[in-house]
C-alpha positions in Angstrom: -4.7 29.3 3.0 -3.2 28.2 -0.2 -4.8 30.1 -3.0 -5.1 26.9 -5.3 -7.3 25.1 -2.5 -10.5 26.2 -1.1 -11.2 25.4 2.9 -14.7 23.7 1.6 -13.1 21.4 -0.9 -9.8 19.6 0.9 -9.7 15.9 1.2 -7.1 14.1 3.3 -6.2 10.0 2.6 -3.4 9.0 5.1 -2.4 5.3 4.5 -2.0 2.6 6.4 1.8 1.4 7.1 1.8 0.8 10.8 4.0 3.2 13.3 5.1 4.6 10.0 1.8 6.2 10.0 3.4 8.9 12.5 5.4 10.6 9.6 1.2 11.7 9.2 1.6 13.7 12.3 4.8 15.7 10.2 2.0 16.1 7.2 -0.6 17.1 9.6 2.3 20.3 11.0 3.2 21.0 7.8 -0.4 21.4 6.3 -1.1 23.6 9.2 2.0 25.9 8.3 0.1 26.4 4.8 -3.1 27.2 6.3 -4.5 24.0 5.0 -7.5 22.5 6.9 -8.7 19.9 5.3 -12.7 19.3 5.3 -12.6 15.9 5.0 -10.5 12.8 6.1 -10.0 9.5 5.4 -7.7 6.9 7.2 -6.6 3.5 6.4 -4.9 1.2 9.6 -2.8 3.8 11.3 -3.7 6.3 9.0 -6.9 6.0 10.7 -5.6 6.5 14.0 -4.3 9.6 12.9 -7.1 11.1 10.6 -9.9 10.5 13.7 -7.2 12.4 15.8 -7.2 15.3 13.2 -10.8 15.0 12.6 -11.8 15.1 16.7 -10.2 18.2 16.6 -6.4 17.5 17.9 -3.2 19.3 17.2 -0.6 17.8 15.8 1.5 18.2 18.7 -1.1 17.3 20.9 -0.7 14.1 18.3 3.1 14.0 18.7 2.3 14.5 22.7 0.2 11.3 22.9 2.6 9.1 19.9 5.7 10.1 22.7 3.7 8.3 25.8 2.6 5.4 23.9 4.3 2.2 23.5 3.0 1.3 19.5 3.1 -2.5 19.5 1.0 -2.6 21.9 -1.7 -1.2 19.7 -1.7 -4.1 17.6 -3.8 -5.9 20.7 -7.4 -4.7 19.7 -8.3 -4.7 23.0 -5.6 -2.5 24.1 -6.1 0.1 20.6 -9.7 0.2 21.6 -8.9 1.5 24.8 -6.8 3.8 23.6 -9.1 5.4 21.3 -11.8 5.8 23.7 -9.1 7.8 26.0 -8.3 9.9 23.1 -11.4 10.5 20.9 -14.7 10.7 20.8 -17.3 7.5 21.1 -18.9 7.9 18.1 -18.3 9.8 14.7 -20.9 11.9 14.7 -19.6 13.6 17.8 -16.1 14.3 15.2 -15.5 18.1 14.3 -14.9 16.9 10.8 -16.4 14.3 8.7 -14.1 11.6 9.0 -14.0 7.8 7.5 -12.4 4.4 8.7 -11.7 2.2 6.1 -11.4 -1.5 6.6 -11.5 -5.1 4.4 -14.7 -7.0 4.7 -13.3 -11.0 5.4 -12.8 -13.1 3.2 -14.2 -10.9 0.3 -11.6 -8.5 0.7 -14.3 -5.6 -0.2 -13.8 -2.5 0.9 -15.9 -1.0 3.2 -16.3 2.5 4.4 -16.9 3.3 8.1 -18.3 7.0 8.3 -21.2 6.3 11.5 -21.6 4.9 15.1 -19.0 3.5 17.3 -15.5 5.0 16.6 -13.1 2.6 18.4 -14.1 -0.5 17.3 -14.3 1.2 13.8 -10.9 1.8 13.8 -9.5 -1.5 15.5 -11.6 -3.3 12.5 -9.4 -0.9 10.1 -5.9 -1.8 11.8 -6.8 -5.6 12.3 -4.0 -7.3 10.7 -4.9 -10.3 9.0 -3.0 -13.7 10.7 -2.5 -11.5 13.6 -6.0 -10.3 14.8 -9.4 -12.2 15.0 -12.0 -10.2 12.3 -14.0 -6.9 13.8 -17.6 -8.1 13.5 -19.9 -4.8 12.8 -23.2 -4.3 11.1 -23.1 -8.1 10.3 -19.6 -8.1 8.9 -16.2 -9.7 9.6 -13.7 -7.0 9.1 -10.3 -6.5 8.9 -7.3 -4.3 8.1 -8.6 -1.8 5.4 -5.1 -2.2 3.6 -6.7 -5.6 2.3 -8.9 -3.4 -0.2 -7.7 0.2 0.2 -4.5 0.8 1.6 -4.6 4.8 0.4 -8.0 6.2 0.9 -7.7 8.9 -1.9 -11.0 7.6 -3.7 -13.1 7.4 -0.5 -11.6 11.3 0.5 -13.1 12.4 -2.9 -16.4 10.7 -2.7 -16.5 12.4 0.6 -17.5 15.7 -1.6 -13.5 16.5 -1.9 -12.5 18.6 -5.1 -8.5 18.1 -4.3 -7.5 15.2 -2.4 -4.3 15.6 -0.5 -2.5 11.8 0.2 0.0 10.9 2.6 1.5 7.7 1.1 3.8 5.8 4.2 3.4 2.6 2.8 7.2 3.8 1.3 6.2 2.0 -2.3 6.5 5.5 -3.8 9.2 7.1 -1.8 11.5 3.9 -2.5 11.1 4.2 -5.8 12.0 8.2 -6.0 15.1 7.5 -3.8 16.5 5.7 -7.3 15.6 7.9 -9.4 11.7 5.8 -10.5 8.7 8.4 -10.6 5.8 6.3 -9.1 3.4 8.4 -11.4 5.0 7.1 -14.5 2.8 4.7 -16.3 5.1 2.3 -17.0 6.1 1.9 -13.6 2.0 2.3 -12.4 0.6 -0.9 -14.1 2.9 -3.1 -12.1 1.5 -1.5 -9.2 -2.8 -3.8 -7.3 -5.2 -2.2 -8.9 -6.3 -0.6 -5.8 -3.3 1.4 -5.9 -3.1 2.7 -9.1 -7.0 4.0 -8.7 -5.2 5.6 -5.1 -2.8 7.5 -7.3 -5.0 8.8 -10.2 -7.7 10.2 -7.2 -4.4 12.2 -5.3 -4.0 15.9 -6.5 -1.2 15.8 -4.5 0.4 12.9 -3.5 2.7 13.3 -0.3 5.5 10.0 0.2 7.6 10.4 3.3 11.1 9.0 2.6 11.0 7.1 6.4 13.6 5.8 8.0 13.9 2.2 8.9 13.5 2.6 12.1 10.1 4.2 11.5 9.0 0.4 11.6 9.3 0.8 15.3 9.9 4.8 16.3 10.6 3.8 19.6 12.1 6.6 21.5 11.2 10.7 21.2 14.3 10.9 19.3 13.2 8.1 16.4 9.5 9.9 17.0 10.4 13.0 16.0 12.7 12.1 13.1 9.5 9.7 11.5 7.3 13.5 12.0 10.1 15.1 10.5 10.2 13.1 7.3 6.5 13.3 7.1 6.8 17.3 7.2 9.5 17.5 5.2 7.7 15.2 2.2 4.7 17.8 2.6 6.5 20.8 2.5 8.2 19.8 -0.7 4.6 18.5 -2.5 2.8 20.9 -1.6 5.9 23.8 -2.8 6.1 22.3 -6.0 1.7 22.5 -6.0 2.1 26.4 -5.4 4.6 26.7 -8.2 2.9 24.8 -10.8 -0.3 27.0 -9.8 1.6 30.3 -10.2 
């Protein structure tokens, strides 16, 4: 374990960002090579497909096991992503290891809402439900769609979890587009030009993790393409969460 974080007090966000969310499975090894378990987790989209993953107890190559055997576009078919989940995880999030939230959008609102209870697949189709592209996931009374709509980095919802450090995996690739020339995301006068929503996502993250993906991460098809989107992910962490230890020191 790192000795600036302790086990009780580690939050994880992983973003939405579609088959990019795989470079989460590279964050996922490389917080394991640390000794970091994080206590809580929260998952926008695919982030969410990831986090309940993590959260139901899976390795990450168990993670990179299933991502290989799976043909990702077809998870944008509710239908078919609900299936997959209930082959995969548990029914329900109370029968998680971890406490673990789905965030989706309430419709037409765009609110955020936070799924933490109850049925698990349909909580996380409602959180990857693209908007135009899938009908709203109708739970508890509400219409809901992709969680990106409100909160496409869950680092607020990971600390109201009961997280003292939030970790965030950012594959959206807003903030590693902007380091690959030479823009800090952090800087303030790059921040206010960023929703609202995001800025609040940045100033929650203790350490913010931004995978420099590929384009061919929109569509890792292959083990090859895979495991180069994991790779990124890993290699983002290992260098956030270096430069962490060495500020700490």
């Amino acid at each position: 374990m790192s000795r600036w974080l302790s086990p009780s007090s580690i939050g994880l966000a992983l973003s939405g960002g579609g088959p990019r969310g795989l470079a989460h499975i590279g964050v996922i090894k490389a917080l394991d090579a640390h000794g970091i378990a994080p206590a809580f987790i929260a998952g926008t989209s695919a982030g969410s497909i990831v986090g309940a993953m993590l959260a139901a107890g899976l390795s990450w190559r168990e993670m990179r096991d299933i991502a290989a055997s799976t043909f990702w576009p077809e998870l944008f078919d509710g239908d078919r992503l609900e299936r997959f989940c209930a082959q995969h995880l548990p029914a329900t999030f109370e029968e998680l290891e971890r406490p673990f939230v789905a965030i989706a959008g309430e419709w037409p609102s765009r609110r955020l809402v936070v799924l933490r209870e109850g049925d698990l697949p349909s909580a996380i189709s409602a959180s990857c439900a693209l908007p135009g592209a899938r009908r709203p996931v109708i739970r508890e009374g509400l219409s809901l769609l992709d969680g990106g709509l409100a909160c496409p980095l869950p680092s607020v919802p990971a600390r109201e979890m009961g997280a003292t450090h939030v970790v965030a995996s950012d594959v959206l690739g807003i903030a590693s587009v902007l380091r690959a020339v030479g823009v800090e995301p952090t800087a303030p006068a790059v921040r206010r030009f960023f929703p609202h929503h995001y800025r609040r996502a940045l100033d929650a993250a203790d350490t913010l993790i931004a995978p420099a993906i590929p384009l061919y991460g929109l569509l890792p098809v292959g083990s090859g393409r895979l495991d180069a989107v994991i790779a990124a992910g890993e290699a983002a962490a290992h260098a956030a969460l270096s430069q962490r230890l060495r500020r700490s020191a």
